[in-house]
Backbone as JSON Lines, residues from 0, in Angstrom:
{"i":0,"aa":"X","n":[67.04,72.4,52.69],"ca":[68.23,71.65,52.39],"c":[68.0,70.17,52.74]}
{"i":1,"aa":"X","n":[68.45,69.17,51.64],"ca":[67.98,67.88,51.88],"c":[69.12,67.58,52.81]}
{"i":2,"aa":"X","n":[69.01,66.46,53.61],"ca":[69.94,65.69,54.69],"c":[70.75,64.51,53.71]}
{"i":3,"aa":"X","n":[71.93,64.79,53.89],"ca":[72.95,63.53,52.96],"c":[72.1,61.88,53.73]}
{"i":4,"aa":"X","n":[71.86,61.05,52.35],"ca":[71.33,60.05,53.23],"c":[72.69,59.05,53.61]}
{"i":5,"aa":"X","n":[72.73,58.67,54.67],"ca":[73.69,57.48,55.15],"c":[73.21,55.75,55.39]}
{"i":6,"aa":"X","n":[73.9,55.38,55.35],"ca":[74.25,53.55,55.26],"c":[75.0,53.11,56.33]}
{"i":7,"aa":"X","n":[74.54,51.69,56.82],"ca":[75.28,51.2,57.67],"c":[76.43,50.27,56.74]}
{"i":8,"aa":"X","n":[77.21,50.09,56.74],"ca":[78.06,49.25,55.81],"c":[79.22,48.44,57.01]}
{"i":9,"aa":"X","n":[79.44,47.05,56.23],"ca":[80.33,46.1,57.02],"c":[81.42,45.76,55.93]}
{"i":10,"aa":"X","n":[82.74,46.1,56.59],"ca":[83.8,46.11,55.15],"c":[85.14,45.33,55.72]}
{"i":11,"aa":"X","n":[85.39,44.51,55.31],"ca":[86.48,43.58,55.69],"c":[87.81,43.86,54.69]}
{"i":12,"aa":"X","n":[88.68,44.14,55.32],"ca":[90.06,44.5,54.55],"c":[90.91,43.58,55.26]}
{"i":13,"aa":"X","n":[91.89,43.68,54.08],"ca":[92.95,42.13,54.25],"c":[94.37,43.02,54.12]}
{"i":14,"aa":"X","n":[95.17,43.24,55.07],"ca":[96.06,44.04,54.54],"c":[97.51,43.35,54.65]}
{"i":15,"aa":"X","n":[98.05,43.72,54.17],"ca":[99.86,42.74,54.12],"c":[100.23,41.93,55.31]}
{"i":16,"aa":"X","n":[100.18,40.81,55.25],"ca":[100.9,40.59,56.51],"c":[102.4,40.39,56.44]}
{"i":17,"aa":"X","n":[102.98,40.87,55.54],"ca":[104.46,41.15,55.93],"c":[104.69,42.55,56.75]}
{"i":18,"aa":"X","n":[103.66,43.24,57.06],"ca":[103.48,44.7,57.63],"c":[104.19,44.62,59.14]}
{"i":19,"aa":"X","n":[105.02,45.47,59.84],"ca":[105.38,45.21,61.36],"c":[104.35,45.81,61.76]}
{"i":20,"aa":"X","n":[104.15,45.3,63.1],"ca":[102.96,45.77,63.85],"c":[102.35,47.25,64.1]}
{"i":21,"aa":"X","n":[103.7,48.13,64.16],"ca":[103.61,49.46,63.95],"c":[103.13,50.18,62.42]}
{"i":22,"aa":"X","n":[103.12,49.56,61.56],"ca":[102.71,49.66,60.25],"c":[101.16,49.02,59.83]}
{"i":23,"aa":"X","n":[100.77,48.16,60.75],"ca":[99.89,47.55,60.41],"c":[99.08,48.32,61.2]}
{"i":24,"aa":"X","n":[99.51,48.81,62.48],"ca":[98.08,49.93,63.34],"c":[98.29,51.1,62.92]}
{"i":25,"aa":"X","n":[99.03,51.49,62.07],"ca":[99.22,52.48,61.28],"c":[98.26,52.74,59.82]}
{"i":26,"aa":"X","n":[98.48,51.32,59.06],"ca":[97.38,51.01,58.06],"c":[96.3,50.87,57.95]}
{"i":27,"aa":"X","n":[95.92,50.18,59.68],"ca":[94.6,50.26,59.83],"c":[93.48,51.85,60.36]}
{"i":28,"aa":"X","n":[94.47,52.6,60.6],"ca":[94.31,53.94,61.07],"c":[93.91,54.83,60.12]}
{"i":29,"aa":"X","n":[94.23,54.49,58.98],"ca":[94.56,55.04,57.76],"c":[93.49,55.01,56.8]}
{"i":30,"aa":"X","n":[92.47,53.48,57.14],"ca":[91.92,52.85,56.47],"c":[90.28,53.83,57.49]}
{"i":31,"aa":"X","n":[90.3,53.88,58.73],"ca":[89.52,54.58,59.98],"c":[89.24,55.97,59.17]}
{"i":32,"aa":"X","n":[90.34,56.69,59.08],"ca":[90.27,58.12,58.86],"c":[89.87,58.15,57.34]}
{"i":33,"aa":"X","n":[90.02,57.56,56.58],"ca":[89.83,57.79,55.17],"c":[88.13,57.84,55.68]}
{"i":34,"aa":"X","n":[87.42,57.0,56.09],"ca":[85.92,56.88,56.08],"c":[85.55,58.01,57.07]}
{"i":35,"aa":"X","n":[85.95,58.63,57.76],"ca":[85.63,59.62,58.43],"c":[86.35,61.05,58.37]}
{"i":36,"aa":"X","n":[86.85,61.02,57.23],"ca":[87.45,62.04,56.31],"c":[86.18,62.61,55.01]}
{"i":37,"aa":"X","n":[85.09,61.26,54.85],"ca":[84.02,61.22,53.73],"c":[82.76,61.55,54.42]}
{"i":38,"aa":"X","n":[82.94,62.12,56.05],"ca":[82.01,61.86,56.43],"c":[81.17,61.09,56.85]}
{"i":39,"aa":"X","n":[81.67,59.91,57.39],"ca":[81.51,58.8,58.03],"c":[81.68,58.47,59.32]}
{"i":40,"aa":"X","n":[81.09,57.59,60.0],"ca":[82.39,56.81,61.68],"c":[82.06,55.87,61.65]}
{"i":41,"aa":"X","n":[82.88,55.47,62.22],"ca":[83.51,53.56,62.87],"c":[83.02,53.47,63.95]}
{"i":42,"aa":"X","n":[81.75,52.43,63.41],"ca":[81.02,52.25,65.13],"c":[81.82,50.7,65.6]}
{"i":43,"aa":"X","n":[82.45,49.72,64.77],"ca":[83.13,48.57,65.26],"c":[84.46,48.44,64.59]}
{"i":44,"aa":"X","n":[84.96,47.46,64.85],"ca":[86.49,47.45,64.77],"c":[86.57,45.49,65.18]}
{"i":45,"aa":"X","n":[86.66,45.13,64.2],"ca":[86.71,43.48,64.59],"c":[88.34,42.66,64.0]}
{"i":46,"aa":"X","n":[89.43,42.22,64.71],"ca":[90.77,42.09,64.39],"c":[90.58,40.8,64.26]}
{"i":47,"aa":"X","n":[90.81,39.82,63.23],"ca":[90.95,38.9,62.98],"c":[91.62,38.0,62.96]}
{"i":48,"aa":"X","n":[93.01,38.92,62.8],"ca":[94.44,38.26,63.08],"c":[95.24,38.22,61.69]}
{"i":49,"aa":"X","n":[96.17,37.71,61.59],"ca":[96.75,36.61,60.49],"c":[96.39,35.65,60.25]}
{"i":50,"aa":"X","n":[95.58,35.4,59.12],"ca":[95.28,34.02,58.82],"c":[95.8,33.87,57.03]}
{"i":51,"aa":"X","n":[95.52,32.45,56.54],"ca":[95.73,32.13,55.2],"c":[94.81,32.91,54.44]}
{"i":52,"aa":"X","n":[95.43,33.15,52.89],"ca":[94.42,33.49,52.22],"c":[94.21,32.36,51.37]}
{"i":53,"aa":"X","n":[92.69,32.82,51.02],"ca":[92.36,31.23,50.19],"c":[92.8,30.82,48.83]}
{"i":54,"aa":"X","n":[93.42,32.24,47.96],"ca":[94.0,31.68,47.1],"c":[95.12,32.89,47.31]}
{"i":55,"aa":"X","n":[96.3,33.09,46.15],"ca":[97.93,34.1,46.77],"c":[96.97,35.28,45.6]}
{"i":56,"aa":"X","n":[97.59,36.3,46.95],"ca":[97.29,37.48,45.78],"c":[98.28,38.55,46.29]}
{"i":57,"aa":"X","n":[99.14,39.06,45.02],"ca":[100.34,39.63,44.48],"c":[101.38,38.92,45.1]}
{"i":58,"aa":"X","n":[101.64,37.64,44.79],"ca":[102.38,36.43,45.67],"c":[102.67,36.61,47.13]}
{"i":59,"aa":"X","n":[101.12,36.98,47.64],"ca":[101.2,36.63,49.38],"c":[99.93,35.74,49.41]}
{"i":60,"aa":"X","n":[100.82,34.95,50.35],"ca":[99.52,33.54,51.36],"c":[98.97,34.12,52.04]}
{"i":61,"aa":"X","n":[99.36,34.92,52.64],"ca":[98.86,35.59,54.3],"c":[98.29,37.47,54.15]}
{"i":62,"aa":"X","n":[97.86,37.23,55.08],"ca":[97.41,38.54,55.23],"c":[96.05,38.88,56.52]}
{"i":63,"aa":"X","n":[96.61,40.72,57.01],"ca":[95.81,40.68,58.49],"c":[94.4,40.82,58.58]}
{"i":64,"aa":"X","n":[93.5,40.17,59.14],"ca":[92.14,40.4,58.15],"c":[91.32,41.06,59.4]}
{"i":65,"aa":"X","n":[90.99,42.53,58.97],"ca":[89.98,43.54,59.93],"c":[88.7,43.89,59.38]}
{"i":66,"aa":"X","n":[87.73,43.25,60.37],"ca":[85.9,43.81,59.67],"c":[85.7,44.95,60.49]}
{"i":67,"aa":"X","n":[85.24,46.53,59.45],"ca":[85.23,47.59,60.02],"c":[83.43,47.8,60.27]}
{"i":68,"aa":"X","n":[82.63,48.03,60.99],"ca":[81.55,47.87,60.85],"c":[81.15,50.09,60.95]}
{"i":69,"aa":"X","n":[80.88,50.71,59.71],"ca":[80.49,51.82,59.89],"c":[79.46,52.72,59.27]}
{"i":70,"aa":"X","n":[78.98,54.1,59.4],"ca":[78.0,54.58,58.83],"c":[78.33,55.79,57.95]}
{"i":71,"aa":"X","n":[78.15,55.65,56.72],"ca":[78.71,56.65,55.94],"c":[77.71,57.62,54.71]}
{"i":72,"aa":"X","n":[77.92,58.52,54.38],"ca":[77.31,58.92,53.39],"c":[77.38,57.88,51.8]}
{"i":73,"aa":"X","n":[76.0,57.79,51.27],"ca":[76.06,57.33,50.22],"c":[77.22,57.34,49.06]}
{"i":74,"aa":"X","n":[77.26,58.89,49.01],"ca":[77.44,59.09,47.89],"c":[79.37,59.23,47.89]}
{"i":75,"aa":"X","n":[79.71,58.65,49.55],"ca":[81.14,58.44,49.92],"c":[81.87,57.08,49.28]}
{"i":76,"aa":"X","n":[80.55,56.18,49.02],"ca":[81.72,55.11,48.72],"c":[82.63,54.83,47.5]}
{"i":77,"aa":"X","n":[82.19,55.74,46.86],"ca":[82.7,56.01,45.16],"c":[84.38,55.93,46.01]}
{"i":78,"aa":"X","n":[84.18,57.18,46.58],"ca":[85.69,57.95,46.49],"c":[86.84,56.79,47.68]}
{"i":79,"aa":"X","n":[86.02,56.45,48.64],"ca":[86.68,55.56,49.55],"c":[87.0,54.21,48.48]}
{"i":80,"aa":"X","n":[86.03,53.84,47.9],"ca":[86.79,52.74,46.7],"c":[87.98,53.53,45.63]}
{"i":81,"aa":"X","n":[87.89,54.4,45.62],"ca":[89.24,55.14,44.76],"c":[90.28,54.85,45.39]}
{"i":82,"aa":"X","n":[89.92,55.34,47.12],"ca":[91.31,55.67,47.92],"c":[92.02,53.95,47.91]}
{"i":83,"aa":"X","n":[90.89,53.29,48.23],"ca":[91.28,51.82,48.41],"c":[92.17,51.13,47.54]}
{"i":84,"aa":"X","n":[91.93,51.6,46.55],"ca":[92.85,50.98,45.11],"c":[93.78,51.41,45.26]}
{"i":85,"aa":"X","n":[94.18,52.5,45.64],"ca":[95.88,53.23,45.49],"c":[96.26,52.85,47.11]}
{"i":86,"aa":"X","n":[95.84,52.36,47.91],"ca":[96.73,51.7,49.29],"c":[97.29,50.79,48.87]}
{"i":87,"aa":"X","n":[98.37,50.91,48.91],"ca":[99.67,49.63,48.63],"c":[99.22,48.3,49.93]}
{"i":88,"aa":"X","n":[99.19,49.03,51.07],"ca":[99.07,48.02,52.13],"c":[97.85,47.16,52.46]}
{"i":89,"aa":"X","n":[97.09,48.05,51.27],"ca":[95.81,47.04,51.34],"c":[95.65,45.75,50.21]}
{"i":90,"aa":"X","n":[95.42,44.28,50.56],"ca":[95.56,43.2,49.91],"c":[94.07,43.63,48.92]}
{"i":91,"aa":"X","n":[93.65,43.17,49.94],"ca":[91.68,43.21,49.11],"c":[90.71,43.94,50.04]}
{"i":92,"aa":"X","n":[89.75,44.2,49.44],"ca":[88.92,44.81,50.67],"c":[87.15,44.35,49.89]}
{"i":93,"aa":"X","n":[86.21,44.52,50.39],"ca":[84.63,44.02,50.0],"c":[84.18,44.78,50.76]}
{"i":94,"aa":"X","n":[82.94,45.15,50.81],"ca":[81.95,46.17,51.81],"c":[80.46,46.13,51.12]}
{"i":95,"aa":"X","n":[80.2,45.61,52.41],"ca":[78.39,45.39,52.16],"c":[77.4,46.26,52.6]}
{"i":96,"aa":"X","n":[76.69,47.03,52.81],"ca":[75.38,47.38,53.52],"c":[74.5,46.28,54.14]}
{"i":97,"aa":"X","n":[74.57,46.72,55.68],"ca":[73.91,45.94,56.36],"c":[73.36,46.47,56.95]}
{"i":98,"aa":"X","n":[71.87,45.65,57.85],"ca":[70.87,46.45,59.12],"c":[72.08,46.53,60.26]}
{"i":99,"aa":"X","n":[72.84,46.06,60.56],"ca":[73.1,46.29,62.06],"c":[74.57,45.99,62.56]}
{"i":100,"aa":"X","n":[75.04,46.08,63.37],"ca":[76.34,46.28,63.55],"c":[76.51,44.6,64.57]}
{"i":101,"aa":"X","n":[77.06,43.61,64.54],"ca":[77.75,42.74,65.04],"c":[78.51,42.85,66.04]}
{"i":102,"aa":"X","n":[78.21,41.96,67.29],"ca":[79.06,42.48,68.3],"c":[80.13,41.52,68.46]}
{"i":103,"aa":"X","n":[79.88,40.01,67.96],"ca":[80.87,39.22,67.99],"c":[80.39,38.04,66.74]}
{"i":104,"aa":"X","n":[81.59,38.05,65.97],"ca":[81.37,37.53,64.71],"c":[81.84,35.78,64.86]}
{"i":105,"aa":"X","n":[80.9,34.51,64.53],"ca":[81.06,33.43,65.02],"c":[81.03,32.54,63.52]}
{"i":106,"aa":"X","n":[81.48,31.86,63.53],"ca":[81.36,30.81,61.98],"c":[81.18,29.09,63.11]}
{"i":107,"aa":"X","n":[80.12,28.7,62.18],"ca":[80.06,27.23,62.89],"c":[80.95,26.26,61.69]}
{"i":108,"aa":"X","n":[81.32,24.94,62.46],"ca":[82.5,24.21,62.29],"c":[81.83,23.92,60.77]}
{"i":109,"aa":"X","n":[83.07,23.58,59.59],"ca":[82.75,23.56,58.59],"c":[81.24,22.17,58.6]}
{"i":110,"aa":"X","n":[82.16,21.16,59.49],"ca":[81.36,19.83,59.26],"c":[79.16,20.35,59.7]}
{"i":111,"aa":"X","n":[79.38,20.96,60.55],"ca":[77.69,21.38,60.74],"c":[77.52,22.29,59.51]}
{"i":112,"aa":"X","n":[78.32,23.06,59.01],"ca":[77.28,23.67,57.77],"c":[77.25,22.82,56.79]}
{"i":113,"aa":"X","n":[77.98,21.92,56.58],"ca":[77.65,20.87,55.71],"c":[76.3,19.98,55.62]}
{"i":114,"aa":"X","n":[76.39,19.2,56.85],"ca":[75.05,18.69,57.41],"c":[74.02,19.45,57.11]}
{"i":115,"aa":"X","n":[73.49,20.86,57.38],"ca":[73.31,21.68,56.94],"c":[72.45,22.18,55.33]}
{"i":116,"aa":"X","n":[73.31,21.78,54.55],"ca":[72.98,21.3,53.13],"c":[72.03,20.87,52.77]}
């Protein structure tokens, strides 16, 4: 019997920020178990807060932005992108495959990545 192959994947979801707080650790719970419902786990959990979005999407500015850092079966992300589309409370979401899991996520000031250039 072959072994399901797995992926490390880093997936940032943006979810309503009109959400009350009890709804929003609710959504994000939701968003946890779906990937470990496919056979997956959540090795990080990174809270971002409320911030702007860069352009309005379904006429919201805002929204709570969480990078989930986890390891899942390949052939899971089909269906976790299904589930994703039908969450109302989810704004947007992206998910990459990456080597390694992040322990603290840092952006340098716009003006040095410019310089940079």
């Amino acid at each position: 019997m072959t072994k399901k192959k797995e992926q490390l994947y880093e997936g940032m979801y943006i979810l309503n920020a009109g959400l009350s707080e009890e709804a929003k650790g609710k959504a994000l719970e939701k968003l946890k178990e779906q990937i470990v419902s496919h056979g997956g786990k959540v090795e990080k959990v990174h809270d971002w807060g409320r911030r702007r979005l860069a352009y309005e999407i379904g006429g919201k500015r805002e929204g709570y932005y969480y990078i989930l850092y986890f390891v899942a079966p390949t052939e899971a992300k089909k269906e976790l992108f299904r589930e994703y589309s039908l969450n109302e409370d989810l704004l947007r979401y992206m998910t990459l495959q990456v080597e390694e899991v992040v322990d603290e996520i840092k952006f340098k000031p716009l003006i040095e990545q410019q310089q940079q250039l």
